[in-house]
ZAVEXMI-665674 format. One record per residue (C-alpha): residue number from 1; x, y, z. Coordinates in steps of 0.001 Angstrom, whole numbers. Example, Ala and Ser with C-alpha at 12.3 -4.5 7.8 and 13.67 -1.06 7.14 Angstrom:
<pts>
1|12300|-4500|7800
2|13670|-1060|7140
</pts>
This chain:
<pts>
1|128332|183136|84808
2|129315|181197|81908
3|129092|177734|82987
4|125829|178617|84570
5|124626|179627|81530
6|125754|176401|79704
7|124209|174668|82868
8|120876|175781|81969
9|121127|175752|78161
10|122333|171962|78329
11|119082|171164|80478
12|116638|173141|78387
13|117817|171541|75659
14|118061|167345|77058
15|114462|168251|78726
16|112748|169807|75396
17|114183|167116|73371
18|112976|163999|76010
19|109655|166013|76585
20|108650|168091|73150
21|109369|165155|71321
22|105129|163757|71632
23|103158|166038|70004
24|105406|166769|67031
25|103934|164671|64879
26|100439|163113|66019
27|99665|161562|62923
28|103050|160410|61258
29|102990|156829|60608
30|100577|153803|60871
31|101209|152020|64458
32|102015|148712|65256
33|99383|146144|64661
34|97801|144185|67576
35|99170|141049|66266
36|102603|142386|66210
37|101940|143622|69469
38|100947|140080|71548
39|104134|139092|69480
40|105915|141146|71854
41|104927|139971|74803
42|105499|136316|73935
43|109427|136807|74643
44|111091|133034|74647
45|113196|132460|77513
46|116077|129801|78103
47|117155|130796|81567
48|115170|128642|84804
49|114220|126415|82158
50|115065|123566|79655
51|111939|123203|78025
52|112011|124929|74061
53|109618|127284|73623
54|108993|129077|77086
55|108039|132234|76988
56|108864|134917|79884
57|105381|134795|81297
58|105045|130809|81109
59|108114|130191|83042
60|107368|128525|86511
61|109967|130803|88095
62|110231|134787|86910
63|112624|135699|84668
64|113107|139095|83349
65|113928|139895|79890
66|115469|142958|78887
67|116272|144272|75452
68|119347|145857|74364
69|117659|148481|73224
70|116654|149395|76917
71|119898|149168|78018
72|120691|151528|75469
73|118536|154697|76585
74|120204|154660|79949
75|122828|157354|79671
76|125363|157240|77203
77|128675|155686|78251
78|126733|154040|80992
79|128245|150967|82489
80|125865|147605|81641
81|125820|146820|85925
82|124121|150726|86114
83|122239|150194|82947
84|121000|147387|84449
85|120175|147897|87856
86|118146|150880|86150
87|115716|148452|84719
88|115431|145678|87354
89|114331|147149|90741
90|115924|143930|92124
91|119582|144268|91249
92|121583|147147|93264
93|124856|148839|91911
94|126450|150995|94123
95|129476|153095|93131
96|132097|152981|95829
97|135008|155522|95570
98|138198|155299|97580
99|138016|151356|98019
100|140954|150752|96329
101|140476|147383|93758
102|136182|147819|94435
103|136703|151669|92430
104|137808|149836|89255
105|135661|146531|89609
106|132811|147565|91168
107|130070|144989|92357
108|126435|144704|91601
109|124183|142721|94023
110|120582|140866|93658
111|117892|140829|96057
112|120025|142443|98844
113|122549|139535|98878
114|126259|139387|98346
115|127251|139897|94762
116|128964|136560|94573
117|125519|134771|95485
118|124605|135457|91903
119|126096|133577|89525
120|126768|134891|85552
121|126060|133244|82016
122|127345|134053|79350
123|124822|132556|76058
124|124046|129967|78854
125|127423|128638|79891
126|128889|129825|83446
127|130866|133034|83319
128|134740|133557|85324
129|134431|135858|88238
130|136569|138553|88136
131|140550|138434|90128
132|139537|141344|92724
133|138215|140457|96113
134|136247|143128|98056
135|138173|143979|101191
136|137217|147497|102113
137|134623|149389|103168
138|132214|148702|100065
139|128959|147121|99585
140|129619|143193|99107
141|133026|143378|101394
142|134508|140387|101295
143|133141|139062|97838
144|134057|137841|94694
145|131639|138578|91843
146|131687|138690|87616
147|132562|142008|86648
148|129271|142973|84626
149|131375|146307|82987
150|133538|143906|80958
151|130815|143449|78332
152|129257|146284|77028
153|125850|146636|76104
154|126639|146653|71855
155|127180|143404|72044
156|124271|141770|73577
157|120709|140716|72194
158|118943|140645|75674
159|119490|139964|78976
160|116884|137141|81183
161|117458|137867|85283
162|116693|134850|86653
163|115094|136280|90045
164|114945|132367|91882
165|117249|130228|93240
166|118700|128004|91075
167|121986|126070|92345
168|120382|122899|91537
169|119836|123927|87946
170|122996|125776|87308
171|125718|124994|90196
172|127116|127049|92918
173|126583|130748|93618
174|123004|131110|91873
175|121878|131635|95410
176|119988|134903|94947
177|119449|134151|91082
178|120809|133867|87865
179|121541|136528|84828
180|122507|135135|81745
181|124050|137673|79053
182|122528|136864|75421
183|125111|138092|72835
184|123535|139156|69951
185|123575|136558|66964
186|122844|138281|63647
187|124447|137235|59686
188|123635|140421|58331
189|122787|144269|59073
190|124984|146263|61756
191|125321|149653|63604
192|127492|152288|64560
193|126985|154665|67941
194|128679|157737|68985
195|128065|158514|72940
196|128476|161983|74266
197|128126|162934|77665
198|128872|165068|81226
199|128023|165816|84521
200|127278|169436|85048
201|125834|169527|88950
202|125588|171644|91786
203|125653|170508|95376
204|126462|170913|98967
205|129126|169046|101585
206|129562|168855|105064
207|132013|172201|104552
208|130408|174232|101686
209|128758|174230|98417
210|130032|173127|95159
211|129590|173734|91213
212|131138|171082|88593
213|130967|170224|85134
214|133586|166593|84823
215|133178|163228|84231
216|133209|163660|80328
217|132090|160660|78340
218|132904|159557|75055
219|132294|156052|73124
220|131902|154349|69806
221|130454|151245|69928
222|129222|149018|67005
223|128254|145678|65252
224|127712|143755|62480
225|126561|140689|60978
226|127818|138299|58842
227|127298|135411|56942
228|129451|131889|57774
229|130166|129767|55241
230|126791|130161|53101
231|124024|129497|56132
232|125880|130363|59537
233|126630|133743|61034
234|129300|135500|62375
235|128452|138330|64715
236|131077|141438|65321
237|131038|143752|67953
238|133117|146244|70119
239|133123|149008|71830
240|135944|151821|72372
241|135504|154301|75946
242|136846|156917|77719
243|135446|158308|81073
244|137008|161528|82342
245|137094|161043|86638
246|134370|162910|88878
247|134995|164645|92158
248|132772|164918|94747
249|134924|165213|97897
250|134672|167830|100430
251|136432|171042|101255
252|139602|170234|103517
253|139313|171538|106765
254|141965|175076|107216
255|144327|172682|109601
256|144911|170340|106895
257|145490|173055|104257
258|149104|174433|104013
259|148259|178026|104248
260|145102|177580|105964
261|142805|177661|102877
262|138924|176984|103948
263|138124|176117|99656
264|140540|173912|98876
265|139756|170375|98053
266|142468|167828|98640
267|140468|164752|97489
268|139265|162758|94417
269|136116|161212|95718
270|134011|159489|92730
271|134390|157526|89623
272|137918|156777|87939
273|139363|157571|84719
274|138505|154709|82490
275|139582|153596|79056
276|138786|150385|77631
277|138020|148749|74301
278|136133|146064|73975
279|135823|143278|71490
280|133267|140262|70962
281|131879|137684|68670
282|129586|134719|68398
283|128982|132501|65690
284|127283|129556|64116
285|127350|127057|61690
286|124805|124118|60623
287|126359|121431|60347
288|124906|117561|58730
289|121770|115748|60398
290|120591|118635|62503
291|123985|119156|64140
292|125458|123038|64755
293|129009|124083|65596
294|129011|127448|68188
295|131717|129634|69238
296|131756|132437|70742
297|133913|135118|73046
298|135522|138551|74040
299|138294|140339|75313
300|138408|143757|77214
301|141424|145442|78306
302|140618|148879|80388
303|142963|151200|82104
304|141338|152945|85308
305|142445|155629|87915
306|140922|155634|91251
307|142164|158353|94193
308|143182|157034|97349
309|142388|159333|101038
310|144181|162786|100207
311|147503|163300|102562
312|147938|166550|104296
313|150833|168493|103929
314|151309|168062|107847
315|150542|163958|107530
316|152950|161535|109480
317|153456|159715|106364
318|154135|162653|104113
319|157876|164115|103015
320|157077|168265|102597
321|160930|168000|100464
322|158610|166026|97830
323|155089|166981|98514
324|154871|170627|100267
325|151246|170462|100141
326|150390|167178|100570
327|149523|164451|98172
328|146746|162732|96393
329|147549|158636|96296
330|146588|157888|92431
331|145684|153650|92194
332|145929|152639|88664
333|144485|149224|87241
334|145485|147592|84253
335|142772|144605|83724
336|142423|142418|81021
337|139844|139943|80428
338|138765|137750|78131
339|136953|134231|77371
340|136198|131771|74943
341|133733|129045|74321
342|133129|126414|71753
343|130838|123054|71358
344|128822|121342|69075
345|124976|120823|69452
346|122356|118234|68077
347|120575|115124|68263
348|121869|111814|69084
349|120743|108567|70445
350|117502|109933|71090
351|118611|113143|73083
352|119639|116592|71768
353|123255|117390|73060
354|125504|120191|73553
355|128708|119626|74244
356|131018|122669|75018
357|134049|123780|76551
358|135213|127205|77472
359|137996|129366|78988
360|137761|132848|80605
361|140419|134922|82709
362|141163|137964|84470
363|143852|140357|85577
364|144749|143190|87637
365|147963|145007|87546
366|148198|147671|89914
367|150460|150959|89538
368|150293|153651|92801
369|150955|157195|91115
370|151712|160698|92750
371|152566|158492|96326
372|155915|158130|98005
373|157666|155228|100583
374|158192|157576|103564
375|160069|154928|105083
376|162666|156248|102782
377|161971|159968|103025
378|163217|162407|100229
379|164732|159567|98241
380|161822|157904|97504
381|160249|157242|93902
382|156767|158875|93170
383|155503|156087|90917
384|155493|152173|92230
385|154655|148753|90684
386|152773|147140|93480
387|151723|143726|91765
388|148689|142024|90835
389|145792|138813|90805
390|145090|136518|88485
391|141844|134239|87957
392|141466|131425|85416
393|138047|129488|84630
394|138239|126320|82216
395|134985|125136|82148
396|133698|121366|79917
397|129958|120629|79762
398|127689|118108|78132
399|124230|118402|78443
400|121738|116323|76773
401|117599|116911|76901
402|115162|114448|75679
403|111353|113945|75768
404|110395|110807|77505
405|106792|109412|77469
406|105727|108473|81353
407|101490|108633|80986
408|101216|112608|81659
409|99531|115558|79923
410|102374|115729|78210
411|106139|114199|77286
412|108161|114830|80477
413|111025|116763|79261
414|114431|115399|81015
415|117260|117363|80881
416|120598|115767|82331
417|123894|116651|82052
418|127701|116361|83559
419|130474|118993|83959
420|134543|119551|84985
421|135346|123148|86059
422|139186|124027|86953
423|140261|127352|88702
424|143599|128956|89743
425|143893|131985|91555
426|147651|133958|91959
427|148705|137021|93468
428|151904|138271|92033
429|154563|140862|94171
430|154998|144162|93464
431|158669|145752|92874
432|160450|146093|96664
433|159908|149795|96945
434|156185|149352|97014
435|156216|147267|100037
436|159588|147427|101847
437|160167|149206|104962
438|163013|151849|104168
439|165990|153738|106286
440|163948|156098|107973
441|162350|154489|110814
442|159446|157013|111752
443|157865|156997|108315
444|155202|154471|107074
445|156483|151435|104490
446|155171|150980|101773
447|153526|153165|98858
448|150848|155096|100252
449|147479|154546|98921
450|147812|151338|98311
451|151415|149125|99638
452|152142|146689|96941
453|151995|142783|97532
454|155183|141480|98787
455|156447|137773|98278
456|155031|136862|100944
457|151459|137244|99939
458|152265|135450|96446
459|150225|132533|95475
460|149730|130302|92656
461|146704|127673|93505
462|144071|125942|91490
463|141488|123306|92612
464|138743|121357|90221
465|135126|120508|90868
466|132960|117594|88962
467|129253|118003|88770
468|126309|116190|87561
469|122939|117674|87212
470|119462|116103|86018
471|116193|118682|85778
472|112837|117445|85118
473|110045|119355|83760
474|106148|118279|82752
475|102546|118486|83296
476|100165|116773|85521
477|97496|118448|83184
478|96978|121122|81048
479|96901|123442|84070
480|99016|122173|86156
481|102945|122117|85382
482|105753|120917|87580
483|109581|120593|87527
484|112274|118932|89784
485|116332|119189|89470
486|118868|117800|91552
487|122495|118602|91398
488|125466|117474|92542
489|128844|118957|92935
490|132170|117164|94275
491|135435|119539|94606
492|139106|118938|94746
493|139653|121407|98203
494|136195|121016|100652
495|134416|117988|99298
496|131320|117512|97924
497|127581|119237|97938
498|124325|118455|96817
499|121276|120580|96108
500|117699|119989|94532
501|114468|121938|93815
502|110911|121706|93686
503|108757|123906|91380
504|105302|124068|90219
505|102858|126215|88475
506|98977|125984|88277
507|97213|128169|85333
508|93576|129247|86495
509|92969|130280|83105
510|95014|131969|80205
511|94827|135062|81777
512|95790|133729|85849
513|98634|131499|87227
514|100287|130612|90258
515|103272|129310|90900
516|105848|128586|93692
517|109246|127063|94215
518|111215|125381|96784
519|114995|124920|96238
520|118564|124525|98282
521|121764|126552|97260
522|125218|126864|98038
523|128104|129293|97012
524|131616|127758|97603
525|134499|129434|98864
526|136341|131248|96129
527|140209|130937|95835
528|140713|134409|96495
529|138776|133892|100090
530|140904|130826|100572
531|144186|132260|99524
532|144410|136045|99781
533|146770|137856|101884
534|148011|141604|102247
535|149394|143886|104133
536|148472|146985|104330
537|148437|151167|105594
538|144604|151385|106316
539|142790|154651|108074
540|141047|153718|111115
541|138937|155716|112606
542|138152|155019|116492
543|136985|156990|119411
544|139091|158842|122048
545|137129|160434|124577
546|134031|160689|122934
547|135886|162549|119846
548|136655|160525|116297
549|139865|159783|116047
550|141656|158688|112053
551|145077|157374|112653
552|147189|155267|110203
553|147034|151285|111298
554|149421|148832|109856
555|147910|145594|110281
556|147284|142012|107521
557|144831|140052|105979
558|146049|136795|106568
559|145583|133361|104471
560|143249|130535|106754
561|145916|128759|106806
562|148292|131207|107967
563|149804|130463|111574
564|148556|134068|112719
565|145040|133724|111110
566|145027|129980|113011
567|146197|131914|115920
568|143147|133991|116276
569|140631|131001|115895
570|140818|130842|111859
571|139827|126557|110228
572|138929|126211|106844
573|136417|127836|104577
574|133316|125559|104386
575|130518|126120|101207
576|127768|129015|102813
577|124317|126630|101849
578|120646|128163|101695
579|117056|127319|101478
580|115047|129277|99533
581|111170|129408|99110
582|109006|131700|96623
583|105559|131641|95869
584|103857|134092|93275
585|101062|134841|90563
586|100782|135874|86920
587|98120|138073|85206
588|98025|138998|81796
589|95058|140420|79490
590|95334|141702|76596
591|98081|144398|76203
592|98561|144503|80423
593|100400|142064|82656
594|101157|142056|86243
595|103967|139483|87898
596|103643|139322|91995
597|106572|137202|93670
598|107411|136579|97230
599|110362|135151|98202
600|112480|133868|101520
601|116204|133189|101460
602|118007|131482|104276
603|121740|131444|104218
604|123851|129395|106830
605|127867|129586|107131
606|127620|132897|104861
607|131717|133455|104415
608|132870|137083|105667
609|135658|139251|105946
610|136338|139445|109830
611|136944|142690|112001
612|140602|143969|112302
613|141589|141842|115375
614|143600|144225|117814
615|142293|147367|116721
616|140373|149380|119266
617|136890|149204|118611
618|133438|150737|120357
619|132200|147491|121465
620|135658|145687|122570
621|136615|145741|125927
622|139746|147171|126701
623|141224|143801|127908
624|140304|142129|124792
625|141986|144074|122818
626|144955|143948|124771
627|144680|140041|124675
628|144296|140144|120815
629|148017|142353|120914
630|149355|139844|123059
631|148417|136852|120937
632|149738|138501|117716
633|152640|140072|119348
634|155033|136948|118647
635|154056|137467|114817
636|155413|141067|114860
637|151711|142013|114043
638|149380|144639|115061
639|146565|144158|113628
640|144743|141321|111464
641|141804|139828|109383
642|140912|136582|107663
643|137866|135031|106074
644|135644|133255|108299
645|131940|131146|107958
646|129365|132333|110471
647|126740|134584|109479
648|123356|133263|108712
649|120690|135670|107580
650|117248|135631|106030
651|116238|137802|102691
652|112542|138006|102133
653|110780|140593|99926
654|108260|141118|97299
655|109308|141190|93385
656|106439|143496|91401
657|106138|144476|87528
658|103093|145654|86196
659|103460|146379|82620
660|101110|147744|79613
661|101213|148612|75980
662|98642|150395|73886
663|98601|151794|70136
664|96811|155104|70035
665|96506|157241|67178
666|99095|159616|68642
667|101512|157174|69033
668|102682|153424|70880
669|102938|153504|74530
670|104828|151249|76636
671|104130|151650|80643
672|106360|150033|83490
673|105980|150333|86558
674|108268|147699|89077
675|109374|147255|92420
676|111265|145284|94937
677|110460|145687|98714
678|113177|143534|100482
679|114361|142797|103796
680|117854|141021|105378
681|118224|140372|109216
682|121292|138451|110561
683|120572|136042|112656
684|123913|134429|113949
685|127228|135852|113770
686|130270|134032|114330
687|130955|133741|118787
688|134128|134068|120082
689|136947|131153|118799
690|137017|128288|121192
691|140705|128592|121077
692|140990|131734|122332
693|141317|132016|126271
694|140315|136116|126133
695|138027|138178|127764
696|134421|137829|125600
697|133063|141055|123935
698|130114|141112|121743
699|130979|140732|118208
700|134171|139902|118321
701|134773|138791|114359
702|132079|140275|113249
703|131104|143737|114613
704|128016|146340|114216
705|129100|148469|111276
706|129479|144951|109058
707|125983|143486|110588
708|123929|146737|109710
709|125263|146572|106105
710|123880|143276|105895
711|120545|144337|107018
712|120538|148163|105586
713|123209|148415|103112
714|120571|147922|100001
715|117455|149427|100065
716|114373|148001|101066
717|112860|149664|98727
718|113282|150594|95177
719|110488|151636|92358
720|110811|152337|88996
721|108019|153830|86840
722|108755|154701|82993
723|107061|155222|80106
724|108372|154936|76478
725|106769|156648|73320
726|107213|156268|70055
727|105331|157296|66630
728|106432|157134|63087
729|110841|158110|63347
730|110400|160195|67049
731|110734|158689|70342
732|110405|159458|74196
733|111540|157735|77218
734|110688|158843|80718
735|111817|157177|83860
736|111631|157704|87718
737|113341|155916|90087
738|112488|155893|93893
739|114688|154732|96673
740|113849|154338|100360
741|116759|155340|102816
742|119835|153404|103333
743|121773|153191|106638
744|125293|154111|106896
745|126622|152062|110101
746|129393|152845|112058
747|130725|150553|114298
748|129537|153771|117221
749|126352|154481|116836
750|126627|158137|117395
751|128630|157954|113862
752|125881|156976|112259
753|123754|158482|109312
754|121766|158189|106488
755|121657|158558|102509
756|117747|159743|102498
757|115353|159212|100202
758|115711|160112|96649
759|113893|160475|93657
760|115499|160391|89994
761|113787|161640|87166
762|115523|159908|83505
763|114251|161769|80210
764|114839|161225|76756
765|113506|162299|73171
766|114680|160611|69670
767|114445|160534|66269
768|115079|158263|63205
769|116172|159649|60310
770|115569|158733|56812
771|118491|156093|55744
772|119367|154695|58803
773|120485|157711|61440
774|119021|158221|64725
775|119535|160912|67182
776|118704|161109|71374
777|119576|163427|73776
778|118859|163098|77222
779|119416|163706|80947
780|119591|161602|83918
781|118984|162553|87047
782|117515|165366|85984
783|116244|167703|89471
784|120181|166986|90162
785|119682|164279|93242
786|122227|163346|95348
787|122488|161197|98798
788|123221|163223|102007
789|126589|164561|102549
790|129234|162307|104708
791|128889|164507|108158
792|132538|166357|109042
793|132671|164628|112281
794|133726|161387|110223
795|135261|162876|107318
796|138862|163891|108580
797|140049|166883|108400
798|141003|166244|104647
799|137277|166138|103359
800|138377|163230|101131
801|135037|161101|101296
802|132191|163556|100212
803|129295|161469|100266
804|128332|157075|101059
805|129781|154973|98735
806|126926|152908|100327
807|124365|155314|97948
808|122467|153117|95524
809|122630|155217|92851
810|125815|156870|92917
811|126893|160747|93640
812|127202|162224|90550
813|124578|164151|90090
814|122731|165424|87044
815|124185|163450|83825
816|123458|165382|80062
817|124197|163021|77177
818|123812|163231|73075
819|123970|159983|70910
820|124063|159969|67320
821|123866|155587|65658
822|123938|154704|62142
823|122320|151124|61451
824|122616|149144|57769
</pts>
């Protein structure tokens, strides 16, 4: 009765506040002027283009610019991927639970593509992706991507989502687009924000209904500016966090349940403990004739704790003398990242230069908590070291822009520019315990949850890449604008690429434009596709006689290069390449303006993550899978995986933002209303190795389950409509998000189901106090939406996955938050 209570107190209150907040003062303050207004709009963009001065709605390609106050009234504590993904309709951030490395670093994707065909900036220069390769069941399996969640959303100014391809313009993996992170650059005020916040839900699973008030949220985040020697600045920021976890798994099933409980939940099934702190700064200094010295750069180290699949008390791999009642596999991450960049920028010989260098890294240590070796029964340890990645970025650019005088409307602006990029990638072993095979020969090896790397699977690579790049941008007339860029890349390990891009814009009027772009890309094999390699205890789930079937599998992913990888028809990673075309139109009047963009994405060679080769699968004949055990048989191997080119799809959709602001006397009013109808159908998937004298069955590498998630594992479609208030110190923000149904595929298509639609309703009211303090409360998600339960006929009889990691926006349910800032 209590928490019920609170329950409905805690949404009476968030909903009053977002909603009461209008008519409490009608007539407080003097609005915003028009002029200030139209000042607004005019946001200046430097991402897609090289010309000074753009503004977001001038740009021949569509950029998005959002302000860091936006991401700031999304949920306090929120992550900047989910902060942002709640703004743009066209970026997706699933939360996957029980993926092992994908819980802690978990990807966000553009357009429907992979969430390494998006490449990173920050302040303009190209980001590190993150250590952590996707190999599970997640969205993005098989990626490598920049993990947004190491930069918090206190230290940025705004963000600009590039939403064109732009390879040509910025190098490999700007396939889908671009987003470049604008840290905030200030030499004087500052702010200071305290973030309070929990889920308090109800909801049903497969087995039962559920009540829970978890995931509590706390953070302090703030900023200040600086002077620099006299006339530069010197901009301070950071952030300290702490996320409790979330559980939405299911009720075990009695059989799995030592005593035969029907209520008892076995699993973790949500988001991890986090704690992380979070430091950045950026700073500049004039220096003589027009010259300026940058630098700029962070460092995040977080701690997170992620649940593996529960283990029954009756489990193969379990040892009752430790665990009577089973055991719940803890993964914990230790990741630290960081970066640093530096130049000097100003004019020279006619051009205006920058010339920069920078250096960014990541790390995962891994730790496997409340698990057990049962290959060494009741002497094994509980806790295990089970090793780590490593990624390095060093990254040396000099750009130079110049206006040249060729007879047009105007000076054709040429931008040129060359670069040097060096990466190393290394996995490191975990301690012998978390990988060995022990005494006991009927018991699993390694640590359950998640086996540590063994020295096998250690690496320590690195490769280069030279680049040159020249981007041209003018005007035929005063109507008519045009650019062209043409890149190209050579690298140290698969040779050498080139892409270009053709862009234009016409301008009816001031108030009508159109504008289009053609453009190649290409995203080039990381060194963690290239290189990575693991063994592992993975749950498979087949089907025996028409009945789902979870057993324990121990089977490899397996370096290109290894012999068994080569074995099954594995040859070297080649760049995936695309083609992209958009065409679209831009209306403004007065305080309204509406962008329309359509767009078409073909990718060739797109590199995946292949099937497990000798597992039994729906659409393998039985003979093939027998070959596949004969050909690893001699490697002491019974099951394995390795990256592969192969897939080609095509991504077309529609962007649309319609946008208006108005000054009333009751108040300023600031309407959004965006969308992003997409769609993704594979065309070719990888045949049947040459090599391999087997029996053919469709799919072979790459089967169903991986091919639908392609097509239907982002939503086609996905609105947002919100509307923020404000008048004199109060403030209102109301959001709603819509998303189409998403397709969870099973490799047997009577396994399949669906997330459903869903509707999320965001509210939040604010005030400004006299002297600097400000106070919001809120609620997201407030009618308490979640995605459709995981069905019990593919849950397992411990009820550990409660609901699609698949779900675009999560399974949390109903979020209540408070935050109280101070600003100077």
């Amino acid at each position: 009765m209590h928490i019920r209570s609170t329950r409905t107190l805690l949404l009476a209150f968030a909903s009053a506040g977002a909603l009461l907040a209008l008519p409490m003062v009608a007539s407080a303050q003097t609005a915003p002027t028009p002029e200030e207004e139209a000042a607004a709009l005019e946001e200046i963009v430097v991402t897609g283009t090289r010309t000074v001065g753009r503004s977001r709605l001038d740009t021949i390609a569509p950029v998005d610019v959002i302000q860091a106050e936006t991401l700031t009234r999304n949920g306090t504590g929120t992550e900047l991927a989910a902060a942002l993904a709640n703004t743009a309709p066209s970026l997706s951030f699933p939360r996957p639970a029980i993926t092992d490395g994908s819980d802690h670093v978990r990807p966000a994707t553009l357009r429907g593509l992979a969430p390494d065909q998006t490449l990173v900036l920050i302040n303009g220069q190209r980001g590190h992706i993150g250590a952590l390769v996707n190999v599970n069941g997640a969205l993005g399996r098989g990626s490598t991507a920049f993990d947004l969640n190491t930069i918090p959303s206190v230290t940025l100014g705004t963000v600009e989502v590039l939403r064109d391809g732009a390879s040509a313009q910025y190098g490999a993996d700007a396939i889908a687009g671009v987003i470049n992170l604008r840290l905030r650059q200030a030499d004087s005020g500052g702010g200071l924000t305290l973030n309070y916040g929990m889920f308090d839900t109800e909801y049903d699973t497969g087995r039962g209904k559920h009540s829970e008030s978890d995931g509590e949220q706390t953070s302090l985040a703030g900023w200040i500016g600086l002077p620099l020697f006299g006339d530069g600045f010197l901009t301070l920021s950071g952030e300290a966090q702490r996320r409790e976890p979330t559980n939405r798994s299911d009720y075990a099933a009695p059989a799995a349940v030592n005593g035969g409980n029907a209520t008892t939940v076995l699993g973790r099934f949500g988001d991890p403990y986090t704690e992380a702190y979070t430091g950045y700064f950026n700073a500049g200094k004039p220096l003589s004739a027009g010259w300026e010295a940058y630098a700029f750069g962070g460092y995040q180290d977080r701690y997170s704790e992620s649940a593996a699949t529960a283990r029954a008390f009756n489990n193969a791999n379990n040892v009752p003398a430790i665990y009577p009642n089973g055991f719940l596999p803890i993964i914990a991450a230790s990741i630290t990242d960081y970066n640093i960049y530096g130049g000097v920028k100003g004019p020279a010989l006619g051009f205006d230069w920058d010339i920069s260098a920078g250096y960014g890294r990541n790390e995962i240590d891994y730790e496997v908590l409340n698990s057990l070796n049962a290959s060494y029964g009741a002497a094994s340890q509980r806790e295990f070291k089970a090793g780590g990645l490593g990624y390095g970025q060093l990254t040396i650019d000099i750009d130079a822009v110049k206006q040249v005088e060729v007879n047009l409307y105007e000076p054709l602006n040429v931008a040129l520019g060359v670069s040097y990029r060096r990466e190393d990638f290394s996995v490191n072993a975990g301690e012998p315990a978390s990988y060995n095979k022990g005494p006991v020969a009927a018991g699993g090896s390694g640590s359950q949850g998640f086996p540590g790397f063994a020295p096998a699977n250690e690496v320590d690579v690195d490769r280069y890449n030279v680049g040159a790049y020249i981007d041209l941008e003018g005007k035929f007339s005063e109507q008519f604008s045009f650019g062209l860029a043409g890149r190209y890349e050579d690298y140290s390990d698969f040779g050498d690429q080139f892409t270009g891009k053709m862009s234009a814009r016409y301008d009816f009027s001031p108030s009508f434009a159109l504008r289009g772009a053609i453009s190649t890309g290409f995203k080039s094999p990381a060194l963690q596709q290239q290189f990575f390699s693991y063994v592992a205890t993975n749950l498979i789930t087949t089907v025996v006689g028409g009945v789902p079937v979870t057993t324990l599998s121990q089977n490899g992913s397996y370096r290109v290069d290894d012999p068994i990888a080569i074995a099954l028809g594995s040859k070297p990673l080649e760049p995936e390449t695309s083609t992209n075309y958009s065409g679209g139109a831009v209306f403004r009047h007065e305080g309204f303006e509406l962008t329309v963009d359509a767009y078409r994405i073909d990718v060739k060679d797109r590199i995946i993550y292949s099937e497990t080769l000798g597992v039994a699968r729906p659409s393998q004949l039985a003979a093939t899978t027998s070959a596949t055990l004969a050909l690893l048989a001699p490697f002491g191997v019974t099951g394995a995986r390795f990256f592969l080119n192969g897939v080609n799809n095509t991504t077309s959709g529609i962007d649309v933002v319609a946008r208006y602001k108005t000054v009333q006397d009751f108040g300023r009013f600031d309407f959004t209303l965006a969308g992003n109808f997409n769609n993704t159908e594979v065309t070719r998937v990888p045949p049947l190795p040459s090599n391999l004298a087997i029996p053919v069955s469709p799919n072979y590498l790459f089967d169903r389950s991986n091919i639908l998630s392609f097509e239907q594992g982002t939503p086609e479609q996905k609105i947002v409509a919100s509307v923020d208030w404000s008048l004199g110190g109060f403030g209102a923000t109301a959001r709603l998000t819509s998303y189409d149904s998403i397709l969870v595929a099973n490799n047997n298509v009577t396994l399949d189901y669906e997330t459903g639609d869903a509707n999320l309703l965001d509210l939040e009211g604010r005030y400004a106090f006299p002297m600097g303090v400000a106070l919001a409360v809120g609620v997201n998600n407030a009618t308490d939406a979640y995605p459709r339960f995981t069905p019990t006929t593919i849950n397992g009889a411990t009820g550990s996955v409660g609901f699609p990691s698949f779900s675009p926006f999560g399974f949390n349910g109903r979020f209540f938050y408070g935050r109280l800032s101070y600003s100077f």
